[in-house]
C-alpha positions as CSV (number, residue, x, y, z in Angstrom):
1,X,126.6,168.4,126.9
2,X,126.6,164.7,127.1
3,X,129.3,163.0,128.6
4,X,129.6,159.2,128.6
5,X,132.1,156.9,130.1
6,X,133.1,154.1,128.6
7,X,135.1,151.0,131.2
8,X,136.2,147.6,130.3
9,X,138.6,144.9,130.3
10,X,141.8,145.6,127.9
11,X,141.2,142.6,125.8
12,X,136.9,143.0,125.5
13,X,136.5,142.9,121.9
14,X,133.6,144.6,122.8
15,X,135.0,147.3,124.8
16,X,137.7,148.1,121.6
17,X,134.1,148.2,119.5
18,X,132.4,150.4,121.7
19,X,135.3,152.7,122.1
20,X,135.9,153.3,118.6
21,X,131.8,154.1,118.3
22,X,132.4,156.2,120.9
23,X,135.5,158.2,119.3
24,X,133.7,159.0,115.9
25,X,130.8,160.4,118.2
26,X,133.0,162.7,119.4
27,X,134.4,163.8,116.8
28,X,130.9,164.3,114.6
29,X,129.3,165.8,117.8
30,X,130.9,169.0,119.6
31,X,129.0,168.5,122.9
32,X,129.4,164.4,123.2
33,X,131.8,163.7,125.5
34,X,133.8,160.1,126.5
35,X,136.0,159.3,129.0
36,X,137.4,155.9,128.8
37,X,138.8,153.9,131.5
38,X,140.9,150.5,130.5
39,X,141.4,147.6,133.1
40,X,143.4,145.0,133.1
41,X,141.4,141.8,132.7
42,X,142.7,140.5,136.2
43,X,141.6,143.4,138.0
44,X,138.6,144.2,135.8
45,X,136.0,141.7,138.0
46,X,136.7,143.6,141.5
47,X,136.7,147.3,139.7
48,X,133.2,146.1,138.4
49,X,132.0,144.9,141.7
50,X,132.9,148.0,143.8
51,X,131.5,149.8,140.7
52,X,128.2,148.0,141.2
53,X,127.9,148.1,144.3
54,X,128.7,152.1,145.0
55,X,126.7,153.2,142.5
56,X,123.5,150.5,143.1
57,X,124.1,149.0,139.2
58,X,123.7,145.1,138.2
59,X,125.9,144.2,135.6
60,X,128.2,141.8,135.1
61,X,130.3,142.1,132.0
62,X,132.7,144.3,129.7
63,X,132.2,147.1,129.0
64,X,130.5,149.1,131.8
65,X,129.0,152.4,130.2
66,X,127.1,155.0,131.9
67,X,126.4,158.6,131.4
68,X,127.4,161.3,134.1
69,X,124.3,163.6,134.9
70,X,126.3,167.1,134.8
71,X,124.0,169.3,135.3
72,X,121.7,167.0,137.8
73,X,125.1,166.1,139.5
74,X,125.1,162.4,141.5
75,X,125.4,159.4,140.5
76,X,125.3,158.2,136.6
77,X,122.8,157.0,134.6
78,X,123.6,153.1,133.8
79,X,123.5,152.9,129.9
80,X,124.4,148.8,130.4
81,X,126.8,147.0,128.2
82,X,128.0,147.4,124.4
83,X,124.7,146.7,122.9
84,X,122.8,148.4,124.8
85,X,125.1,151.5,124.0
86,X,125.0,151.1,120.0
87,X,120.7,151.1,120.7
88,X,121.7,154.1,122.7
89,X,123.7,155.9,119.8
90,X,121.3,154.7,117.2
91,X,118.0,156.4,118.9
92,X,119.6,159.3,119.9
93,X,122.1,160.4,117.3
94,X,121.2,157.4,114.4
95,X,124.9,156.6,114.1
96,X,125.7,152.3,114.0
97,X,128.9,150.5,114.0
98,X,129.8,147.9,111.8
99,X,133.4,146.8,112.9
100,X,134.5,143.7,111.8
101,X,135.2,140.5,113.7
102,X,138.8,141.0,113.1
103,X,139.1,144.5,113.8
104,X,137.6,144.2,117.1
105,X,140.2,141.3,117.9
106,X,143.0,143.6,116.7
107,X,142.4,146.7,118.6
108,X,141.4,144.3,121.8
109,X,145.1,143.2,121.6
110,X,146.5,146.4,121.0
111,X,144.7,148.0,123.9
112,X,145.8,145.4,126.4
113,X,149.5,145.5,124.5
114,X,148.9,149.6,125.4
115,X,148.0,148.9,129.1
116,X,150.7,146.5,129.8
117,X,153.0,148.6,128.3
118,X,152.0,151.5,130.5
119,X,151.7,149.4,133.6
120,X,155.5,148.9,132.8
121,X,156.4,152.3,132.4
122,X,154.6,153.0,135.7
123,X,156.5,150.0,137.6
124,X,160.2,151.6,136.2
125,X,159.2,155.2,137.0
126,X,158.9,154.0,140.5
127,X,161.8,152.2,140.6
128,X,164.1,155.0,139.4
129,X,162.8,156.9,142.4
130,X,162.7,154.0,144.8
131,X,163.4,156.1,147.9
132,X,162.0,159.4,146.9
133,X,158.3,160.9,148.2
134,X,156.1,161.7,145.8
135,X,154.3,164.7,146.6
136,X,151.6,165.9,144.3
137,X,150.1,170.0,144.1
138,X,146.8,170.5,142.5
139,X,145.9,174.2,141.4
140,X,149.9,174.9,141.8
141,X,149.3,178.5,140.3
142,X,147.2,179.2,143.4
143,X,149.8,182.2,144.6
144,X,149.7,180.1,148.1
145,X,151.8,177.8,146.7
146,X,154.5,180.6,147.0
147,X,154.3,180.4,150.5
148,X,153.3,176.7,150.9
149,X,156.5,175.1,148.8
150,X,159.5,176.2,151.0
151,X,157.6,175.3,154.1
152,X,156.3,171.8,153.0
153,X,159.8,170.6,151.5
154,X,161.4,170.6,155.3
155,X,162.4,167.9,157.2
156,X,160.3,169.2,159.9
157,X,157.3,168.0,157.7
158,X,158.7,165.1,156.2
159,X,161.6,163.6,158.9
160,X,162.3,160.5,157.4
161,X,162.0,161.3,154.4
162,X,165.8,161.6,152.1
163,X,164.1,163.3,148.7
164,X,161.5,164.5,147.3
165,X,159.8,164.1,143.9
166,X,157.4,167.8,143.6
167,X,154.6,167.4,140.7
168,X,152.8,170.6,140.4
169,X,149.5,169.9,138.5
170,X,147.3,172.9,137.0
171,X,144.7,171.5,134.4
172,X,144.6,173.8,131.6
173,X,146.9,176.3,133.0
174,X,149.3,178.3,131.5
175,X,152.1,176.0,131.5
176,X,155.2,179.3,131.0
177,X,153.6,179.8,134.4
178,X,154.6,176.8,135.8
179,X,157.6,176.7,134.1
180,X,158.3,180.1,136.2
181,X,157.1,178.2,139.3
182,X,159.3,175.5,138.9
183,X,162.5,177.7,138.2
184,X,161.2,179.4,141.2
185,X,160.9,176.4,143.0
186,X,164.6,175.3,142.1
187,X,166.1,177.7,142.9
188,X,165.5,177.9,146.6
189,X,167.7,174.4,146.2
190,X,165.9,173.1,149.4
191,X,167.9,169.9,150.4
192,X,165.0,167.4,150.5
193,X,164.0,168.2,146.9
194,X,165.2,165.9,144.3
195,X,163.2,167.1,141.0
196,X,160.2,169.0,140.3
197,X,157.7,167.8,136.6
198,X,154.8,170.1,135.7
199,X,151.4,169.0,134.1
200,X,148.4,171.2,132.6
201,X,146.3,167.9,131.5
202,X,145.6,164.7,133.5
203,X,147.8,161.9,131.6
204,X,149.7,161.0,134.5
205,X,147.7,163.1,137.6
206,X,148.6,161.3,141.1
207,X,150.5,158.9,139.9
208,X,152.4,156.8,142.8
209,X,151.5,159.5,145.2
210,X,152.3,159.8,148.0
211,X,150.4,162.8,149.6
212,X,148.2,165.3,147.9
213,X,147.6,168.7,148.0
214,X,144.5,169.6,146.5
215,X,143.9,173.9,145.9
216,X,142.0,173.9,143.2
217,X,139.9,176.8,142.9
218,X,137.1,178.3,140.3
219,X,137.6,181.6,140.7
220,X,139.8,182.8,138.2
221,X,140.3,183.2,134.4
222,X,137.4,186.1,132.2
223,X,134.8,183.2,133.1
224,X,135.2,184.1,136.7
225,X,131.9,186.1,137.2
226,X,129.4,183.7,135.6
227,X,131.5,180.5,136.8
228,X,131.8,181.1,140.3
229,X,128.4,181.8,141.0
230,X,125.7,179.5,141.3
231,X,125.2,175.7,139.2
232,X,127.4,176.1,136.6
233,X,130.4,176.2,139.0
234,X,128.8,173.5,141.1
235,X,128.7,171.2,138.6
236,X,132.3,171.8,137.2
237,X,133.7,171.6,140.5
238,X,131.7,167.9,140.7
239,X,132.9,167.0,137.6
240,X,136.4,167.4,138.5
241,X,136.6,166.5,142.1
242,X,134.9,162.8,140.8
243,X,137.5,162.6,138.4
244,X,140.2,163.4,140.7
245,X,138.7,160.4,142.9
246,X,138.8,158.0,140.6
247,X,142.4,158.9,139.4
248,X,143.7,158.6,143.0
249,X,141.9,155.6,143.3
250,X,144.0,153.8,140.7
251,X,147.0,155.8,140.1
252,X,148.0,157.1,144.1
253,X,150.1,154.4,146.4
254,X,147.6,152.9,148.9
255,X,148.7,154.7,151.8
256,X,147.8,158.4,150.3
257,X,147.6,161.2,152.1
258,X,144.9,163.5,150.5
259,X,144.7,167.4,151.8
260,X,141.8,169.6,150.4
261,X,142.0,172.9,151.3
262,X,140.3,176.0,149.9
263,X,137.9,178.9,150.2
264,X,134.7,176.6,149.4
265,X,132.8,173.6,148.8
266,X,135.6,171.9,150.6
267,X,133.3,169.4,152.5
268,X,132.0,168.8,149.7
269,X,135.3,168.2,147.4
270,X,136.4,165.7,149.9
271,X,133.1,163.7,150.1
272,X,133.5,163.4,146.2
273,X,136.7,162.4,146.6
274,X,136.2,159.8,148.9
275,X,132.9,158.6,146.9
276,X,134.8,157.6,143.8
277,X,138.0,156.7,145.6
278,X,136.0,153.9,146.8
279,X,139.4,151.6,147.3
280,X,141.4,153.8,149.6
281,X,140.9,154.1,153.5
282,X,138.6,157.3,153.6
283,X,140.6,158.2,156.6
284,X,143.5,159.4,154.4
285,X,141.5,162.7,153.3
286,X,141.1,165.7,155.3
287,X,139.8,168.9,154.5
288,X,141.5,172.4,155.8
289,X,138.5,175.2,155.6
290,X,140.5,178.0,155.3
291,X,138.1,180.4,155.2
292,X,136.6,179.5,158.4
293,X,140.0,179.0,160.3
294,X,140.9,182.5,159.0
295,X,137.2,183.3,160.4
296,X,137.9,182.0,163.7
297,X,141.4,183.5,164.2
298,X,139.8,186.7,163.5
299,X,137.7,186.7,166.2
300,X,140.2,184.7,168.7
301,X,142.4,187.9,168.3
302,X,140.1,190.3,168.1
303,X,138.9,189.0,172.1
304,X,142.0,188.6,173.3
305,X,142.9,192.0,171.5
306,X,146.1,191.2,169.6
């Protein structure tokens, strides 16, 4: 599979070209790939810089394009700027773009029109819930979650905290399942809990965040066997946990808290994390190894024979 991702300033003419190459690839080739990520042109020059300088890249325009080595895993593979992309395309899959002038201008407008409105949308969000925690469960069908829910909404967690905004995320889950969880959820009626939303894609994942509960694990579903054993589940578990990074990195409040806790690779998830979320004070993500603290309290009680 290749995937690509595409960045660049809302109003790059050249970035509106590239991205429309880019969608007719994917939808001729079942194994191409694009993730796109739009910036507004006042905070495209920084993003580009702490780009650059993470990943060891020179470039100093829009777009940014790269491809993501999944099966390698690390960093991407600079591909360079819009030109050097259509070359790209035209070697390896002899597909050009001829967009005119004026269509590039037109969709440049109407992607930074589609930023700025969703910048908006964002800002009034927030400000309908100007006093509420935003608390954010990845891999909510994980059956701790059960157990985890009526003990985190407390005041004894949060003290000074009045409500509570619960978003339980599972990516391609089965969202009657969450719709159980949530009616679940509700109708404990815990006091600090204002209203509870549930996702199954990543539209609006970590958005104004305050703390984050990461679960995820890749151990369930018929794939199980074959996926949680050896590169294959390695690389999707990369794949995501990058992903994740980046959205925290520009969707989360600044003064995230980030929790990843699981059976395995969780060392790992969190060094991802903290790799892509190159913005946020790496001190706001911790790992709980639960595996090993469940490891260690078996042996504490079986020495002091409890």
């Amino acid at each position: 599979m290749a995937k690509f991702v595409l960045a660049g300033k809302a109003d790059c003419p050249y970035y509106a070209k590239a991205e429309l190459l880019a969608d007719a690839l994917q939808l001729s080739l079942p194994n191409f790939k694009i993730r796109k990520i739009c910036i507004l042109p006042d905070e495209w020059k920084k993003w580009l810089e702490a780009t650059c300088v993470l990943n060891g890249w020179k470039h100093d325009k829009s777009p940014l394009i790269w491809r993501e080595l999944l099966e390698q895993g690390g960093k991407g593979m600079l591909i360079g700027g819009f030109s050097d992309f259509l070359e790209h395309c035209q070697e390896y899959y002899s597909i050009t773009s001829d967009m005119p002038t004026e269509t590039m201008l037109s969709v440049s407008a109407e992607n930074l029109e589609t930023r700025v409105n969703f910048i908006k949308e964002q800002q009034q969000h927030h400000n309908s819930h100007i006093n509420a925690l935003h608390i954010w469960i990845s891999g909510a069908l994980n059956p701790t979650c059960h157990i985890l829910i009526p003990n985190l909404l407390s005041a004894e967690v949060f003290p000074h905290t009045t409500a509570i905004i619960l978003h339980m995320l599972e990516v391609e889950g089965d969202e009657e399942e969450l719709k159980g969880l949530k009616m679940e959820t509700e109708d404990l009626a815990l006091p600090l809990l204002h209203h509870v939303t549930i996702h199954t894609d990543l539209e609006l994942a970590f958005l104004e965040a305050d703390v984050i509960l990461l679960l995820d694990e890749w151990c369930d579903g018929k794939d199980a066997e074959d996926e949680c054993h050896g590169e294959r589940k390695l690389n999707k578990m990369k794949e995501c946990y990058k992903e994740y990074g980046e959205l925290i990195d520009t969707r989360a409040k600044k003064d995230v808290k980030v929790i990843v806790a699981g059976d395995s690779f969780v060392n790992l998830k969190c060094s991802l994390l903290v790799e892509k979320a190159h913005l946020t004070d790496s001190r706001r993500f911790v790992t709980m190894a639960t595996q090993l603290e469940n490891m260690a309290r078996a042996i504490l009680a079986k020495k002091l024979k409890m």
